[in-house]
C-alpha positions as CSV (number, residue, x, y, z in Angstrom):
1,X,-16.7,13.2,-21.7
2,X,-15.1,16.0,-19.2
3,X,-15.9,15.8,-15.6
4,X,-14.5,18.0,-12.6
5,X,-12.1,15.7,-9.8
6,X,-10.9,16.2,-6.3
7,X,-7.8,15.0,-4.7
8,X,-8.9,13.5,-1.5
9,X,-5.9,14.2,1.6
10,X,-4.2,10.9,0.3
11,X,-3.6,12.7,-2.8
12,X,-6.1,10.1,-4.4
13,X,-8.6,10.6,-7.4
14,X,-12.0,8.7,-7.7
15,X,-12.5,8.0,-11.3
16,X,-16.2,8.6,-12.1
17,X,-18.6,4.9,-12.6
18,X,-19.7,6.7,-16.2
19,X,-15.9,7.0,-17.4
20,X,-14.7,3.3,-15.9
21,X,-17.6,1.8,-18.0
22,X,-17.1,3.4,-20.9
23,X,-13.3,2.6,-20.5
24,X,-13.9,-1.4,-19.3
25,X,-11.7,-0.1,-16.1
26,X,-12.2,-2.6,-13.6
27,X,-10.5,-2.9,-10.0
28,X,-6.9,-4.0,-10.5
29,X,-6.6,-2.3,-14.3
30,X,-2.8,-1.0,-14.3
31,X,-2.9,3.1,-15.6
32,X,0.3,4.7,-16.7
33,X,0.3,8.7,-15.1
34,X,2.2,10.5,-17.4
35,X,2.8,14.6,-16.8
36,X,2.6,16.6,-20.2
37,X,2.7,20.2,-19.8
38,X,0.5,21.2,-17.2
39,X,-1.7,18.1,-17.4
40,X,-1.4,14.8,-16.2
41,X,-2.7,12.1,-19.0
42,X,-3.4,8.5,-17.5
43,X,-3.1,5.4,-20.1
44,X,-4.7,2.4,-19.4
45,X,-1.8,-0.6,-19.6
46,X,-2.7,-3.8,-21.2
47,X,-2.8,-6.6,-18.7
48,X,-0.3,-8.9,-17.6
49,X,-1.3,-12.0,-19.2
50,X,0.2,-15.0,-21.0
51,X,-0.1,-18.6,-22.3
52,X,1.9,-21.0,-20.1
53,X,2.7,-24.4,-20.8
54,X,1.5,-26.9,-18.2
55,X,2.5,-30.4,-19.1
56,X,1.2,-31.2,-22.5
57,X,-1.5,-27.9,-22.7
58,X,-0.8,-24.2,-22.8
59,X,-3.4,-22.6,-20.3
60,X,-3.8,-19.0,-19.8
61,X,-2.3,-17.3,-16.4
62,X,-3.0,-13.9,-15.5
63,X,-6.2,-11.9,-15.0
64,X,-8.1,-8.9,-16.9
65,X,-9.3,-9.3,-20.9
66,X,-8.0,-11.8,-22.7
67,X,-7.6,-12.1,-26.8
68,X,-7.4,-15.9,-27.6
69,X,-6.5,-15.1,-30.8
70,X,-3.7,-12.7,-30.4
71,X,-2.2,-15.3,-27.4
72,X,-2.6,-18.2,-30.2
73,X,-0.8,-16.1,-32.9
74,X,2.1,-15.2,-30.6
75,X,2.3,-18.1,-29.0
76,X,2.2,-20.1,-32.7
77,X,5.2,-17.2,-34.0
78,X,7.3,-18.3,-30.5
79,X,7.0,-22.3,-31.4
80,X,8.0,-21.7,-34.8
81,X,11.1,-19.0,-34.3
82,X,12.3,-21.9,-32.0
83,X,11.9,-24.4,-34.8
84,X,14.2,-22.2,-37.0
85,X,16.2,-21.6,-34.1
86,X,16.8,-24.9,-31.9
87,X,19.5,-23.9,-29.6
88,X,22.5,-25.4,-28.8
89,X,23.6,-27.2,-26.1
């Protein structure tokens, strides 16, 4: 998909309704600008979320997607390398 942009006087881009849809880009979604030759390639980052433990639950805080299963996994990995690991006080 290859569409023609204009810099507005800000210096801003409008990134097309087809693109952000096909791309889940939603208002907020962090995009890395990086310049490679003589063209600028933007990256969409992954958001900021993360499990946090509030008194005897974890709950999720953050916003954008959210993969329960890859939060669990991690999550699970960070309680059990702290198993093997207690630290010392």
């Amino acid at each position: 998909m290859a569409t023609i942009l204009s810099l507005d006087k800000a210096g801003r881009i409008i990134i097309p309704k087809a693109i952000r849809e096909k791309l889940h880009l939603r208002p907020g979604t962090s995009l890395q600008a990086e310049v490679i030759g003589d063209r600028i390639e933007l990256t969409q980052l992954p958001p900021e979320i993360r499990l946090e433990k509030k008194g005897k639950r974890r709950v999720v805080v953050g916003t954008g997607s959210f993969n329960a299963v890859e939060a669990v996994t991690e999550a699970r990995e960070d309680y059990l390398s702290r198993l093997e690991n207690p630290r010392s006080k």
